[in-house]
mmCIF file of the N, C-alpha and C atoms, coordinates in Angstrom:
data_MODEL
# 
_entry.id   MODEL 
# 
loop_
_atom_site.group_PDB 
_atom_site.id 
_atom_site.type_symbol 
_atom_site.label_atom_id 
_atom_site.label_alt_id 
_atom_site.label_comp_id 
_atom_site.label_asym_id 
_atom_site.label_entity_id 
_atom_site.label_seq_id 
_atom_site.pdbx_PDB_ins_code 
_atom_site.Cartn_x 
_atom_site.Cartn_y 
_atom_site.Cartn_z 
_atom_site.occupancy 
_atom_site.B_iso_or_equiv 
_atom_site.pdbx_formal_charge 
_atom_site.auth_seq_id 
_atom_site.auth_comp_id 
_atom_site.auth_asym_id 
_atom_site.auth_atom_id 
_atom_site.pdbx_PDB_model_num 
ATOM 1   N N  . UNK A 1 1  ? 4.239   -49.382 11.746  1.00 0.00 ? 1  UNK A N  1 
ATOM 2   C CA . UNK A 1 1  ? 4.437   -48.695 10.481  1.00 0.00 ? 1  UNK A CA 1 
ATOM 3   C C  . UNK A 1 1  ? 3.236   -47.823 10.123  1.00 0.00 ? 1  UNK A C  1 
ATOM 4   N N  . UNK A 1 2  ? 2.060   -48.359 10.560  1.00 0.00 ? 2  UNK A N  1 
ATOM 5   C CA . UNK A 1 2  ? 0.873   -47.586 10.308  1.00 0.00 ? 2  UNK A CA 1 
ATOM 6   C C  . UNK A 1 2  ? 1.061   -46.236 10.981  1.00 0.00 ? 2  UNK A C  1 
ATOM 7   N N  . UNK A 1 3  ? 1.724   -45.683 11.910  1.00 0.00 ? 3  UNK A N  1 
ATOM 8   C CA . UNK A 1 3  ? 1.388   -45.035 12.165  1.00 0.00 ? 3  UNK A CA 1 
ATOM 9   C C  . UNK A 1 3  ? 2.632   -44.010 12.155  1.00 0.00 ? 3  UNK A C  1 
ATOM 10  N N  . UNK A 1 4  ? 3.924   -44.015 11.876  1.00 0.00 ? 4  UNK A N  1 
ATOM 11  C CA . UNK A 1 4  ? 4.511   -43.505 11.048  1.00 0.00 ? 4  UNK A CA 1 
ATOM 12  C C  . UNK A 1 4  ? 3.594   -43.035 9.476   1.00 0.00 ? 4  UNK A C  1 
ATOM 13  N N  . UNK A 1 5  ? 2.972   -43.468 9.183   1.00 0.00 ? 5  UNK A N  1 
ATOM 14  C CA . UNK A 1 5  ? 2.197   -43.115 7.737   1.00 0.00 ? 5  UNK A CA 1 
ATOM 15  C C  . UNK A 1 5  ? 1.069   -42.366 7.830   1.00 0.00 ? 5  UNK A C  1 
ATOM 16  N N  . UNK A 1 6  ? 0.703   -42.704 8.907   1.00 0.00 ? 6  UNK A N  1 
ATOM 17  C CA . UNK A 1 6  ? -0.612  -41.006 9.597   1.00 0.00 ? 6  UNK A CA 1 
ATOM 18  C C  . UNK A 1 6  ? 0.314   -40.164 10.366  1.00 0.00 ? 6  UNK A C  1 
ATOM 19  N N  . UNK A 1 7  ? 0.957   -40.303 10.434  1.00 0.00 ? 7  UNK A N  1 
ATOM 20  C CA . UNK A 1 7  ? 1.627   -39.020 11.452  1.00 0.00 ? 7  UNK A CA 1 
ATOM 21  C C  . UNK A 1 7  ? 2.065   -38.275 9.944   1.00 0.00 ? 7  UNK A C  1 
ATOM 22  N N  . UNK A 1 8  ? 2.668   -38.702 8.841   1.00 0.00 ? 8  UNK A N  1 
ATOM 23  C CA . UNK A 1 8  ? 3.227   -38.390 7.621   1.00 0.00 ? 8  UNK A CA 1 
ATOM 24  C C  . UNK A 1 8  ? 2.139   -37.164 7.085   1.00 0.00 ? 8  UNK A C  1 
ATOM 25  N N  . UNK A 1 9  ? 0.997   -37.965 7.068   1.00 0.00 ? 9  UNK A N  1 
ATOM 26  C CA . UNK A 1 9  ? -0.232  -37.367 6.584   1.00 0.00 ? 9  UNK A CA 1 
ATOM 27  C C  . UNK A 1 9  ? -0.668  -36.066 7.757   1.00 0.00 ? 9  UNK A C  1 
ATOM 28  N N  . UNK A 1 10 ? -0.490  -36.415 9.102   1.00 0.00 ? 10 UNK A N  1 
ATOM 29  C CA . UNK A 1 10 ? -1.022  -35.136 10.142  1.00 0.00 ? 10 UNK A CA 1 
ATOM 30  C C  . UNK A 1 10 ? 0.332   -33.952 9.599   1.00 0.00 ? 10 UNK A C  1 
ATOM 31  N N  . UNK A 1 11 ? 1.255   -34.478 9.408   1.00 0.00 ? 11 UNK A N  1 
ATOM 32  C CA . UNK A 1 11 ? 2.209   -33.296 9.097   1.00 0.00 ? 11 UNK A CA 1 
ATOM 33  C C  . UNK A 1 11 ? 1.758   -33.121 7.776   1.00 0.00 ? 11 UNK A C  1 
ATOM 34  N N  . UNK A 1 12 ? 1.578   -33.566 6.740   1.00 0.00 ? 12 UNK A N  1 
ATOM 35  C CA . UNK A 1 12 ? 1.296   -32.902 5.591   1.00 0.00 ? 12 UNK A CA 1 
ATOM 36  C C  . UNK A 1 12 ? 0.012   -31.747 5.812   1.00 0.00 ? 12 UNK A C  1 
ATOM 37  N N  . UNK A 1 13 ? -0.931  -31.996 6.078   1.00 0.00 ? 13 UNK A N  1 
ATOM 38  C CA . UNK A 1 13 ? -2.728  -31.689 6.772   1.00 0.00 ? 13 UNK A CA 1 
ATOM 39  C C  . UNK A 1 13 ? -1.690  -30.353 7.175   1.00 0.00 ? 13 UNK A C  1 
ATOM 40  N N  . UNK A 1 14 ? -0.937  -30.429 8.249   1.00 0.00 ? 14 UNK A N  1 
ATOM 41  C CA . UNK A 1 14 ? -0.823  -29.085 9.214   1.00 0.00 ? 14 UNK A CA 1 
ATOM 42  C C  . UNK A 1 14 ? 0.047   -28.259 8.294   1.00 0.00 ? 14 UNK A C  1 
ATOM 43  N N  . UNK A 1 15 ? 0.938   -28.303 7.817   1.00 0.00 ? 15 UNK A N  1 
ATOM 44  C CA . UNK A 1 15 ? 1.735   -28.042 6.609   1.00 0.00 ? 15 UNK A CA 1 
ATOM 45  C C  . UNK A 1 15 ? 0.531   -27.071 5.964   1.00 0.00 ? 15 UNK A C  1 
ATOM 46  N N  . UNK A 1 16 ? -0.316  -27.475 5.393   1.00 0.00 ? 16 UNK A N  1 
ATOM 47  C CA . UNK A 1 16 ? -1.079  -27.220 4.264   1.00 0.00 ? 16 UNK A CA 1 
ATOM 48  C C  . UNK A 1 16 ? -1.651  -26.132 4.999   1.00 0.00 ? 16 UNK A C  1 
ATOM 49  N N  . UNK A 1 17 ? -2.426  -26.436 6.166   1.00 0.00 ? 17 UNK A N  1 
ATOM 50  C CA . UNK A 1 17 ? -3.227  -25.237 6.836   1.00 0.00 ? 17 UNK A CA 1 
ATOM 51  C C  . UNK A 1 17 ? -2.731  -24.149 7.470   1.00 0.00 ? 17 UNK A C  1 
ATOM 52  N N  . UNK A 1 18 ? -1.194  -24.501 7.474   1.00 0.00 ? 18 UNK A N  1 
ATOM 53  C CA . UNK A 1 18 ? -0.548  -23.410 7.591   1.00 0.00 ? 18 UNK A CA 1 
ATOM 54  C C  . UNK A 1 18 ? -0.290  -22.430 6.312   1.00 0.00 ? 18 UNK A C  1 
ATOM 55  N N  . UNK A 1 19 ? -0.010  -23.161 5.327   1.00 0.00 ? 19 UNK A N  1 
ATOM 56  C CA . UNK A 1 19 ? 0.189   -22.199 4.070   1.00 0.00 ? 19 UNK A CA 1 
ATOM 57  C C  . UNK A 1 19 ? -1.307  -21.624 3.856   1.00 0.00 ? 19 UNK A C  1 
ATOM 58  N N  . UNK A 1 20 ? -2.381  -22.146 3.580   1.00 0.00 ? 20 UNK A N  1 
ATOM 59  C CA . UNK A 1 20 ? -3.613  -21.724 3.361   1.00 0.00 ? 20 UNK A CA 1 
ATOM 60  C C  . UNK A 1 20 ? -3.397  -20.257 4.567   1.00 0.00 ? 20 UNK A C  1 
ATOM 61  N N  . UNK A 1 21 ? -3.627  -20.608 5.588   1.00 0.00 ? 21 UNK A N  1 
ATOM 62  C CA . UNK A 1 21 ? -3.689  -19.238 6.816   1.00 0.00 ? 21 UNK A CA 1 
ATOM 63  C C  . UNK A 1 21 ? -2.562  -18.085 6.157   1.00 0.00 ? 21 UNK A C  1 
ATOM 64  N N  . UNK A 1 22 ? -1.478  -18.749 6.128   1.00 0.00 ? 22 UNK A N  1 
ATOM 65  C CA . UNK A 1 22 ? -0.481  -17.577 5.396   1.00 0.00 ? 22 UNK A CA 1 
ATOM 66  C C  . UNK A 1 22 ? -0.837  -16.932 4.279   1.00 0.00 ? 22 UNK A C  1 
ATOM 67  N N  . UNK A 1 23 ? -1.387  -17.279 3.094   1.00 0.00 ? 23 UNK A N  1 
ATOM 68  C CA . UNK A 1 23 ? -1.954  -16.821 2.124   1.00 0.00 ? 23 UNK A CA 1 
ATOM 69  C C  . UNK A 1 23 ? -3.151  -16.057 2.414   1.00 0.00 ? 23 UNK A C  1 
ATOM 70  N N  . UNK A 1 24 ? -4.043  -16.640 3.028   1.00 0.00 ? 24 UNK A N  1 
ATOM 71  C CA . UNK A 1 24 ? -5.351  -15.645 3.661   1.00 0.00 ? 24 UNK A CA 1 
ATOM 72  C C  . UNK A 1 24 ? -4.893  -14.437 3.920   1.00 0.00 ? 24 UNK A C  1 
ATOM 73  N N  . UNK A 1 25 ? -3.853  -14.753 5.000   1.00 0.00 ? 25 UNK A N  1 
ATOM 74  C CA . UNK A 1 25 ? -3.450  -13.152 5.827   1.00 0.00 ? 25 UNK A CA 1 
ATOM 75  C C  . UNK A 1 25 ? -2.871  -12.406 4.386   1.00 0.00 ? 25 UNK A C  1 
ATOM 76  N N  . UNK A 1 26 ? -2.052  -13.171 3.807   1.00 0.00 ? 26 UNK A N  1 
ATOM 77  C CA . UNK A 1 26 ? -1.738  -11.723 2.887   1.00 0.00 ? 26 UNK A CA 1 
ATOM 78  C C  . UNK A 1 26 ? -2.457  -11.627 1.885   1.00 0.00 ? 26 UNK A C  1 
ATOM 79  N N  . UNK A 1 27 ? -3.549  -11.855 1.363   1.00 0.00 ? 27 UNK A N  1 
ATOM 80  C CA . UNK A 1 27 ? -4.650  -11.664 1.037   1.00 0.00 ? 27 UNK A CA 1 
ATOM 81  C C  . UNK A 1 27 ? -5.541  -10.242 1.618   1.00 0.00 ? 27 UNK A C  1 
ATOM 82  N N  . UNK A 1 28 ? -5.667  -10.980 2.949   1.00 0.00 ? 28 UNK A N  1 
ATOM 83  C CA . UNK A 1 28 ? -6.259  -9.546  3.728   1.00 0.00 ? 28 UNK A CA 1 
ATOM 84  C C  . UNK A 1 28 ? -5.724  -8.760  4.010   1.00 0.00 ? 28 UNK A C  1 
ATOM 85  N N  . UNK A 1 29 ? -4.457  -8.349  3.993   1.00 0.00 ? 29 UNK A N  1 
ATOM 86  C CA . UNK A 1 29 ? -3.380  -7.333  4.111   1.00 0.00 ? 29 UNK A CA 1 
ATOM 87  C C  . UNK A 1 29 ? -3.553  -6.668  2.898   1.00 0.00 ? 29 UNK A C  1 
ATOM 88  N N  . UNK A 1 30 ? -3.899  -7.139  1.596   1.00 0.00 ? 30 UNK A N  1 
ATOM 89  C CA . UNK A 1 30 ? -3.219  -6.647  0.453   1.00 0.00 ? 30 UNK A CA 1 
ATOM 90  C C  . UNK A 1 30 ? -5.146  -5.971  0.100   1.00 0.00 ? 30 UNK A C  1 
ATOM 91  N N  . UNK A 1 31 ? -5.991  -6.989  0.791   1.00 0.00 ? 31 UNK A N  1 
ATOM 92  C CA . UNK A 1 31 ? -6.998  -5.709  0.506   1.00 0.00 ? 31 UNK A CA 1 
ATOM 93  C C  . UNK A 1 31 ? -7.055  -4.769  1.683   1.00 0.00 ? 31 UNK A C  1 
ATOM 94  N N  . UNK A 1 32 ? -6.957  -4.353  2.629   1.00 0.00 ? 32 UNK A N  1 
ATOM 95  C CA . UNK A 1 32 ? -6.632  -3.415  3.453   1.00 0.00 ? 32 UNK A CA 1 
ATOM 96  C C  . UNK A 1 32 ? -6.142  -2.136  3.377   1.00 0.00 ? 32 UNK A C  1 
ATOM 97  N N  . UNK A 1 33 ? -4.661  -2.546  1.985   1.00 0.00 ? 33 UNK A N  1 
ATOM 98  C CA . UNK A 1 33 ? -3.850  -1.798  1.772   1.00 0.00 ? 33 UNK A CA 1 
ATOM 99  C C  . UNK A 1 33 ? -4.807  -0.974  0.388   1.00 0.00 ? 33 UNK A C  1 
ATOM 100 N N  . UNK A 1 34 ? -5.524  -1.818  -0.109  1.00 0.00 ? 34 UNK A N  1 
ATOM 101 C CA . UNK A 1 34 ? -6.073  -1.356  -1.609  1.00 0.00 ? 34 UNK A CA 1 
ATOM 102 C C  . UNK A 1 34 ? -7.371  -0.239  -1.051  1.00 0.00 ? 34 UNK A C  1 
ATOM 103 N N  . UNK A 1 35 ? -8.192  -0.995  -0.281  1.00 0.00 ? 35 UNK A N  1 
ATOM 104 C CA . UNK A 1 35 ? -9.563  -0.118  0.765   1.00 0.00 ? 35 UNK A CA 1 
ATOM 105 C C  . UNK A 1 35 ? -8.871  1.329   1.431   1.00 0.00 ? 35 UNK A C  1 
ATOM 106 N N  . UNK A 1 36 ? -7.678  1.386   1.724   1.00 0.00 ? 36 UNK A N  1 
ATOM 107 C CA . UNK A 1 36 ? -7.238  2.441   2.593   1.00 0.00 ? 36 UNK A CA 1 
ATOM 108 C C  . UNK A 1 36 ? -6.566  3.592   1.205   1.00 0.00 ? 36 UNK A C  1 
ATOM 109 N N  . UNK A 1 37 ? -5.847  2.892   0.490   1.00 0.00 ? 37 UNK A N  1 
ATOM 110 C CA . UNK A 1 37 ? -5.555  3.600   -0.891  1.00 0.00 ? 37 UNK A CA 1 
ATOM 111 C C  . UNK A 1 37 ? -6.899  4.260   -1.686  1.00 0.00 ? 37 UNK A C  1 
ATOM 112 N N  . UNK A 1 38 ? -7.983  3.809   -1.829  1.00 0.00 ? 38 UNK A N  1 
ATOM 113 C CA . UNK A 1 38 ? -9.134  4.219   -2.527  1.00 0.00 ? 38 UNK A CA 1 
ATOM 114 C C  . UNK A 1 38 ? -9.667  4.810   -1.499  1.00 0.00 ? 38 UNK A C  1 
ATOM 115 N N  . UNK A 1 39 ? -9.939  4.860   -0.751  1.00 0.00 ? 39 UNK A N  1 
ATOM 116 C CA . UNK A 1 39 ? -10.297 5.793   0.361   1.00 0.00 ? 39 UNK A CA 1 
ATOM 117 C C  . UNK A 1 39 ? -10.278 7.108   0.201   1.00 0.00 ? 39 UNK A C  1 
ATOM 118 N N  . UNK A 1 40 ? -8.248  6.966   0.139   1.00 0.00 ? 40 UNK A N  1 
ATOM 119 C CA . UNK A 1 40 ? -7.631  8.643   0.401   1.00 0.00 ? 40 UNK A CA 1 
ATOM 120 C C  . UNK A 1 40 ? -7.271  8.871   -1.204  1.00 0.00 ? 40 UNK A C  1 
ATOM 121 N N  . UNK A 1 41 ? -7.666  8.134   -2.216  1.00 0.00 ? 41 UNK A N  1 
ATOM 122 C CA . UNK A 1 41 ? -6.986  8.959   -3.449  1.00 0.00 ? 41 UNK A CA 1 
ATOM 123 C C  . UNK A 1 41 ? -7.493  10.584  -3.774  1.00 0.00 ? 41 UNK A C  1 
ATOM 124 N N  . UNK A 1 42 ? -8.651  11.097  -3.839  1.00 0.00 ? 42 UNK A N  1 
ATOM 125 C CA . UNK A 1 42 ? -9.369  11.936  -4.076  1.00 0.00 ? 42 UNK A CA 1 
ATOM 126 C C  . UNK A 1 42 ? -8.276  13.074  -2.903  1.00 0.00 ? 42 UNK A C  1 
ATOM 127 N N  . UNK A 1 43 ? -7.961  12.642  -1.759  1.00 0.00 ? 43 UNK A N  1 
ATOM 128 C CA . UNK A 1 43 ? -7.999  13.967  -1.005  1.00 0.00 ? 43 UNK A CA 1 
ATOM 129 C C  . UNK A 1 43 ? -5.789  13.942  -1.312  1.00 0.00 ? 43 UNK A C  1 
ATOM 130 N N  . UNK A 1 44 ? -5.419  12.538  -1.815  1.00 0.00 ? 44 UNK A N  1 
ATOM 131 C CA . UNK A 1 44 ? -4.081  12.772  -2.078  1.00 0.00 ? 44 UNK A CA 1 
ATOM 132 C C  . UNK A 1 44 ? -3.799  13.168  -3.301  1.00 0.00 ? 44 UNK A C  1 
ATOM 133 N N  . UNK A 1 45 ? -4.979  13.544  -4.318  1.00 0.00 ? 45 UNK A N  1 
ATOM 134 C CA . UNK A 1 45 ? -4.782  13.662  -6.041  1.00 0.00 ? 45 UNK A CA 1 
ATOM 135 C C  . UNK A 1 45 ? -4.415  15.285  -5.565  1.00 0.00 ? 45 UNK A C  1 
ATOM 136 N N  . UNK A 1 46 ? -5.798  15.512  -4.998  1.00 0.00 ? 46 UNK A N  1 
ATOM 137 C CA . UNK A 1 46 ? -5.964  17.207  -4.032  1.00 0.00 ? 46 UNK A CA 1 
ATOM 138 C C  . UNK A 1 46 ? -4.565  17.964  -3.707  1.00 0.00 ? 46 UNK A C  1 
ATOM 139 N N  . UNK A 1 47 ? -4.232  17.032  -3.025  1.00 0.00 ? 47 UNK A N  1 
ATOM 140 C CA . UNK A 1 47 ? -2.867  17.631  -2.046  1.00 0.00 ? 47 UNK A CA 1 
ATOM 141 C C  . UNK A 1 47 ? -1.648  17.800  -3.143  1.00 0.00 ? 47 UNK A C  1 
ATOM 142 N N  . UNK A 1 48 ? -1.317  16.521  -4.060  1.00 0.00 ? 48 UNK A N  1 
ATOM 143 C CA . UNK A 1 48 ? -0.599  16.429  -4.996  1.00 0.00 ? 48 UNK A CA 1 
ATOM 144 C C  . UNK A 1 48 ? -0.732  17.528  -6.357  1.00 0.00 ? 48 UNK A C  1 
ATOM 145 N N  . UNK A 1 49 ? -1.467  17.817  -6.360  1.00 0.00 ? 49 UNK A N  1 
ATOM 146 C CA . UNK A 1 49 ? -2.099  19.134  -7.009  1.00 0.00 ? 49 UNK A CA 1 
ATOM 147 C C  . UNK A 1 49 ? -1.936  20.173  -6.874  1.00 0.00 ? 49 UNK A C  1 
ATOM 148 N N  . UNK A 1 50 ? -2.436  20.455  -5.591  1.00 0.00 ? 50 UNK A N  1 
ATOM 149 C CA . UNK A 1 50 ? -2.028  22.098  -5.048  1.00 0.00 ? 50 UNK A CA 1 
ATOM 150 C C  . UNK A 1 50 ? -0.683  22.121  -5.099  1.00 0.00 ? 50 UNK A C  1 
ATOM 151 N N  . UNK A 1 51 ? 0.253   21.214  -4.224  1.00 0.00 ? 51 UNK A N  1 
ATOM 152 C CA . UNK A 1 51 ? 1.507   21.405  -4.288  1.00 0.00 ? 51 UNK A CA 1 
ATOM 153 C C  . UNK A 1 51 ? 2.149   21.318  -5.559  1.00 0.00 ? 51 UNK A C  1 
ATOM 154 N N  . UNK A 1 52 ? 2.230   20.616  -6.377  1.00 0.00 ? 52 UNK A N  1 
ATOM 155 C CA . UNK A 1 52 ? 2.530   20.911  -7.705  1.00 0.00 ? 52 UNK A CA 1 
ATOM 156 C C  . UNK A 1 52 ? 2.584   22.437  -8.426  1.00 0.00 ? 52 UNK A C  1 
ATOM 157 N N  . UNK A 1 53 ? 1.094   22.916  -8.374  1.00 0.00 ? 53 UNK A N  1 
ATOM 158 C CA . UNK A 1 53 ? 0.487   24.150  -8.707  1.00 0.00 ? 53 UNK A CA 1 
ATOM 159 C C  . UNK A 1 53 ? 1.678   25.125  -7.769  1.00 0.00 ? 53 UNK A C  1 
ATOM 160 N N  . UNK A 1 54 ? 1.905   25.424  -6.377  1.00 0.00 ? 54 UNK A N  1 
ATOM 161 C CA . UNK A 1 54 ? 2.771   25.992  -5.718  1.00 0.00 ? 54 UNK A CA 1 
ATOM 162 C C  . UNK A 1 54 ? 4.380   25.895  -6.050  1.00 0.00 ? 54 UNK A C  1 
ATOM 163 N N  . UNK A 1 55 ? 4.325   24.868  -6.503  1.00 0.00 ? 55 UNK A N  1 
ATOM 164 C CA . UNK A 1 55 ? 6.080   24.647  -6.607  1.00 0.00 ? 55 UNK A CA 1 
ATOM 165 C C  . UNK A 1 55 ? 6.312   25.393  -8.227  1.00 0.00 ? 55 UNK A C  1 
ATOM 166 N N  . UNK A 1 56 ? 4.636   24.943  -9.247  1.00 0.00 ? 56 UNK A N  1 
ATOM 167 C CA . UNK A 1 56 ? 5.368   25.767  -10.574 1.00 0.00 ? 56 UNK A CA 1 
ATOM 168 C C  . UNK A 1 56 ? 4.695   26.626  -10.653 1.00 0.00 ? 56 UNK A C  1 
ATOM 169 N N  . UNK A 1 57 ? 4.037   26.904  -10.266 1.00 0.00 ? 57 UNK A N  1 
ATOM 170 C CA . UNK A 1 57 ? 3.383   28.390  -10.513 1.00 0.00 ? 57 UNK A CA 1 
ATOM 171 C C  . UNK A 1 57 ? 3.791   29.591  -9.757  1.00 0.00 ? 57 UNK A C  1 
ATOM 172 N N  . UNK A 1 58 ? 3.510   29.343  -8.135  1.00 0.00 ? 58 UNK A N  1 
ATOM 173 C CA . UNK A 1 58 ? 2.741   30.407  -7.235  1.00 0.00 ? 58 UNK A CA 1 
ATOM 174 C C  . UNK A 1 58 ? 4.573   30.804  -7.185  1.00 0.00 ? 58 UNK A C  1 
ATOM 175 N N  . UNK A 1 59 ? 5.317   30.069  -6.869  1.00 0.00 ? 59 UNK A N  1 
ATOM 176 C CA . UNK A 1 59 ? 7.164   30.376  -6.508  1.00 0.00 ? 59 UNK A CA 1 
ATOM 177 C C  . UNK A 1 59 ? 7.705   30.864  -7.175  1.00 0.00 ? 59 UNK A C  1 
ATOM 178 N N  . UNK A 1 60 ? 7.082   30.397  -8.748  1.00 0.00 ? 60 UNK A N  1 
ATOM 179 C CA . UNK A 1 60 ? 8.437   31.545  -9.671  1.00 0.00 ? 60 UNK A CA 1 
ATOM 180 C C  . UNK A 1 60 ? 7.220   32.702  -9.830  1.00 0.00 ? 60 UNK A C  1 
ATOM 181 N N  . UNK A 1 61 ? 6.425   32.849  -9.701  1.00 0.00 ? 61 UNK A N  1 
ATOM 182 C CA . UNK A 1 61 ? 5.929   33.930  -10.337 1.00 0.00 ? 61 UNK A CA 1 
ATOM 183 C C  . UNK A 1 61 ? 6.195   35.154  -8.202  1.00 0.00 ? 61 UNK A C  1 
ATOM 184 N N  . UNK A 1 62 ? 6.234   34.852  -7.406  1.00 0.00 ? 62 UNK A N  1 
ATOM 185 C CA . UNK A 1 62 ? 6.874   35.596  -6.392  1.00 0.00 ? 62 UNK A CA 1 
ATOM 186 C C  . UNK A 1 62 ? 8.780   36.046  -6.494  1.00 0.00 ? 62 UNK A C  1 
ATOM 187 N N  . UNK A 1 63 ? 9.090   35.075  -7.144  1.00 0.00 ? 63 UNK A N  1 
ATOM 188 C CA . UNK A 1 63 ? 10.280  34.880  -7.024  1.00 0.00 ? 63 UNK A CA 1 
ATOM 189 C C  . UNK A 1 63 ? 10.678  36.054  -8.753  1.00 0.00 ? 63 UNK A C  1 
ATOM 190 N N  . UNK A 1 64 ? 9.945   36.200  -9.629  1.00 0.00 ? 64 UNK A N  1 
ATOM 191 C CA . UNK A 1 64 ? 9.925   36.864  -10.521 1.00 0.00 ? 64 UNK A CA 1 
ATOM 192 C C  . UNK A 1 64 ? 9.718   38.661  -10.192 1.00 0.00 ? 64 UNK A C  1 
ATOM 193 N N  . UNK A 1 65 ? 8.390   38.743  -9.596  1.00 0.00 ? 65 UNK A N  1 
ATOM 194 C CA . UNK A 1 65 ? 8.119   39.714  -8.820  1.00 0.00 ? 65 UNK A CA 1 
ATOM 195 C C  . UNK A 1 65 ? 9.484   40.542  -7.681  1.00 0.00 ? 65 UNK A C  1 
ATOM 196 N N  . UNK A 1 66 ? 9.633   39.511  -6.640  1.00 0.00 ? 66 UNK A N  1 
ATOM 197 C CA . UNK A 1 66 ? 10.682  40.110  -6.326  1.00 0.00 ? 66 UNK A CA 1 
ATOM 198 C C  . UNK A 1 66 ? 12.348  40.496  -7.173  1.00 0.00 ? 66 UNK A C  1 
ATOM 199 N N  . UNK A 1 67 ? 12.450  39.456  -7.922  1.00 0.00 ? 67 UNK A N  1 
ATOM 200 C CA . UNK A 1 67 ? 13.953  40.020  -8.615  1.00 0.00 ? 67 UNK A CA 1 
ATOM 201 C C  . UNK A 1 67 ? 12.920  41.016  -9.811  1.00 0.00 ? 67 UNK A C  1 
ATOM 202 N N  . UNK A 1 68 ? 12.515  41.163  -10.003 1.00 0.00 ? 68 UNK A N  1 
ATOM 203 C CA . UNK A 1 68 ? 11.500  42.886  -10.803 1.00 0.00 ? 68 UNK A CA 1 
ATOM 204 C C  . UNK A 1 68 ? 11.925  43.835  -9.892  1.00 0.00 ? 68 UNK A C  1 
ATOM 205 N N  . UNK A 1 69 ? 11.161  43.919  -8.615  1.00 0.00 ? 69 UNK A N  1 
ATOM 206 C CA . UNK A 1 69 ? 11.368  44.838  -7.792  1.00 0.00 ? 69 UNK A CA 1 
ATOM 207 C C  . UNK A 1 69 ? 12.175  45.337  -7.337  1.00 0.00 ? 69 UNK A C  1 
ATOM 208 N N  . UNK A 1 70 ? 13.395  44.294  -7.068  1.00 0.00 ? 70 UNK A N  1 
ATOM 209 C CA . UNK A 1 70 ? 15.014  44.480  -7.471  1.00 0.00 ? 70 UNK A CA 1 
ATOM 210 C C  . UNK A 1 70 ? 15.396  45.613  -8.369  1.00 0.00 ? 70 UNK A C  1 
# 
């Protein structure tokens, strides 16, 4: 019987260190994802910007120009 009751306990133990490892990893996944996001914000604010600026500005004011010239 004793040992039905440590084997109980080695499965609980491995159980546990498995969830702990699982949590770690997505832990380190989720800062990975945050380090790689702060990284590129500055050059995706950039990009998100210009294109913005192009879609309302630079297009109708060509697109104005030409139906003028029309």
């Amino acid at each position: 019987m004793r040992k039905q009751g440590s084997r109980n306990r080695m499965t609980d133990l491995e159980e546990l260190v498995g969830s702990i490892r699982y949590r770690s990893q997505l832990i380190s996944r989720a800062q990975k994802l945050d380090s790689g996001i702060i990284t590129t914000r500055r050059a995706g604010f950039l990009a998100g910007f210009i294109t913005a600026a192009v879609f309302v500005l630079v297009i109708p004011l060509i697109i104005w120009r030409f139906i003028g010239a029309i």
